[in-house]
N, C-alpha and C positions, 0 to 999 in steps of 0.2 A: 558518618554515613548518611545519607539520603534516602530515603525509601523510595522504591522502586514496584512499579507494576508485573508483577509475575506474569510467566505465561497460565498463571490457573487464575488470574484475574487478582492475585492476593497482593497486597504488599508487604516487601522484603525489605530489608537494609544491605542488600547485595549491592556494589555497584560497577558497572561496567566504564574499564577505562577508557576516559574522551580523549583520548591521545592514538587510539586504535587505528589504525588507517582504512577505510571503510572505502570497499571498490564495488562495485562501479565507480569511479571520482568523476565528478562533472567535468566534460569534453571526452569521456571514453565512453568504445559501445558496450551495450546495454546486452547484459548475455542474455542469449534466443531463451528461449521456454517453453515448454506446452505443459498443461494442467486442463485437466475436467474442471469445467464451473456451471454456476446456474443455470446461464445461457447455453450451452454445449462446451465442446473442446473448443481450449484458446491456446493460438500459436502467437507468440509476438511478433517473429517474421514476415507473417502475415499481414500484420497491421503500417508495414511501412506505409510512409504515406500521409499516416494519423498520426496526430501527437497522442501520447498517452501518460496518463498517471497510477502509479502502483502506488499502492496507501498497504504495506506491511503491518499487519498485524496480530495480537496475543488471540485468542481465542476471544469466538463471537461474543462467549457468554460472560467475558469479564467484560464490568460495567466500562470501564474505560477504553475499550472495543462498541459497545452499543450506543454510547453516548455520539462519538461521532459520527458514527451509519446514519443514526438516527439521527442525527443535527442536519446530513446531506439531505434526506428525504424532507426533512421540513423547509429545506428551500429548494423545490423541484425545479421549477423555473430556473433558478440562477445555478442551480447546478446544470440542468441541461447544456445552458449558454456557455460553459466552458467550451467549448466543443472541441472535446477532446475522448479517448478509449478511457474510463477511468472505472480500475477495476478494485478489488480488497483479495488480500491473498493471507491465507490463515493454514495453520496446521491441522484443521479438521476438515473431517469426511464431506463428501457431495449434499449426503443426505443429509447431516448437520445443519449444511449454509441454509439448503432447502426450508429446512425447518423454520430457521432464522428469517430468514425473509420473509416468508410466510408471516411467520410471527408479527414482525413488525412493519408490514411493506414496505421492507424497502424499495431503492431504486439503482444501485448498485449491484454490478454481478460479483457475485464471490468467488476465487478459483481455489480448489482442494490442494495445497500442498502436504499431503500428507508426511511427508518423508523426508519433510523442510530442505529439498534440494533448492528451491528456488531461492528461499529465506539463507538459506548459505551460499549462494552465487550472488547475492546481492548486498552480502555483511549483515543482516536483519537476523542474524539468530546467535545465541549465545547459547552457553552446555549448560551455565546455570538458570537464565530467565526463558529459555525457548524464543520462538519468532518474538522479535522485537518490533515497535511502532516504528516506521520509516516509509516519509515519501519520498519516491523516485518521479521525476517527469523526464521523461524519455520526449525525442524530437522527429521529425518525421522520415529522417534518416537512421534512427534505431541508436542516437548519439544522446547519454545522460544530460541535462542541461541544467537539473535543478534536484537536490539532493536533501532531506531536513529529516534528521537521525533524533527521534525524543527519547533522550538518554532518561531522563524520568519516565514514559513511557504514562504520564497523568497527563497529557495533553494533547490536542490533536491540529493537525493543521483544517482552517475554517474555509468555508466555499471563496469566501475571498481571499483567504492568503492562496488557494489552490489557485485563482483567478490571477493575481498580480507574477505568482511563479511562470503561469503559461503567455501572459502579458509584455513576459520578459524576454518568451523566447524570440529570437531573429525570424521574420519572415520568410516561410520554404521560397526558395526557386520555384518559379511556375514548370511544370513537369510538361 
C-alpha cells in the first residue's frame, strides 16, 4: 500500500483503484455547477467563453491543500497570465475558505462544496478518502480538455504545469 492524503489532511494506507474510470473524460462536457464561493455564486455555464481550471481538493486545512494555494499565491504574476477562471473546490463551509484566504492571502477564489455533489460529478471524491486532489481544465465550450487525478493526493499540479495544460488547448473560434 501507498499512503495516501486523507480528506482530514492525514495519511492513510487506503488506496484508491487507478483503473477506476473517472468522468468527465477528456473530450466530454463538463457538468454545469453552481456553489457559493469567496467571490459570490459561481455557475460554470456562465463562464462559457473562458477557459477554466478546477483544482479539487481535500480540506484547506490539510497541509497538502495549503501548500499548493500557497505556491499559486507566490507567483501572482504568472498565475494571473494563465488567463483562465481558475478556481479550488473543497468540502468546507463559505466561512471556512473565508477564513483561509484571509489567513494566507491568497489569490484563488474557493467554492463551498459542502455536500461534495460537485466532487462526485466530477470523480474527485471517494467514501473512504473524501474530495480528492484533481485538475480539471474545462475549454471555452464547457468541453474537458485536460484532466490529472493525484491518486497520492502528496502532490500538486505547479503554475506551470497549469500553464503548458491550458498551452495545450486548441485555439476558440473567434465568436
Amino acid at each position: 500500500m501507498v499512503p495516501v492524503c486523507s480528506a482530514e489532511g492525514e495519511f492513510t494506507d487506503k488506496q484508491e483503484d487507478p483503473d477506476m474510470a473517472r468522468t468527465p473524460q477528456v473530450g466530454e462536457q463538463a457538468p454545469d455547477f453552481e456553489l457559493q464561493g469567496t467571490d459570490g455564486p459561481f455557475r460554470l455555464s456562465e463562464h462559457r467563453g473562458e477557459r477554466g481550471v478546477l483544482l479539487s481538493t481535500p480540506p484547506m486545512t490539510a497541509w497538502c491543500a495549503r501548500n499548493s494555494f500557497c505556491s499559486y499565491r507566490d507567483r501572482a504574476d504568472d498565475f494571473a497570465a494563465l488567463d483562465a477562471t481558475v478556481l479550488g473546490i473543497s468540502a468546507q463551509d463559505l466561512a471556512s475558505h473565508e477564513q483561509f484566504i484571509a489567513k494566507h492571502g491568497l489569490n484563488v477564489p474557493l467554492l463551498a462544496d459542502v455536500d461534495k455533489t460537485v466532487a462526485k460529478a466530477y470523480s474527485a471524491f471517494s467514501s473512504r478518502l473524501g474530495t480528492k486532489r484533481a485538475v480539471i481544465v474545462i475549454d471555452e465550450e464547457g468541453i474537458v480538455r485536460h484532466r490529472h487525478d493525484h491518486l497520492l493526493g502528496l502532490d500538486y499540479q505547479s503554475v506551470d504545469e497549469l500553464k503548458s495544460a491550458l498551452e495545450a488547448l486548441p485555439t476558440a473560434a473567434p465568436r
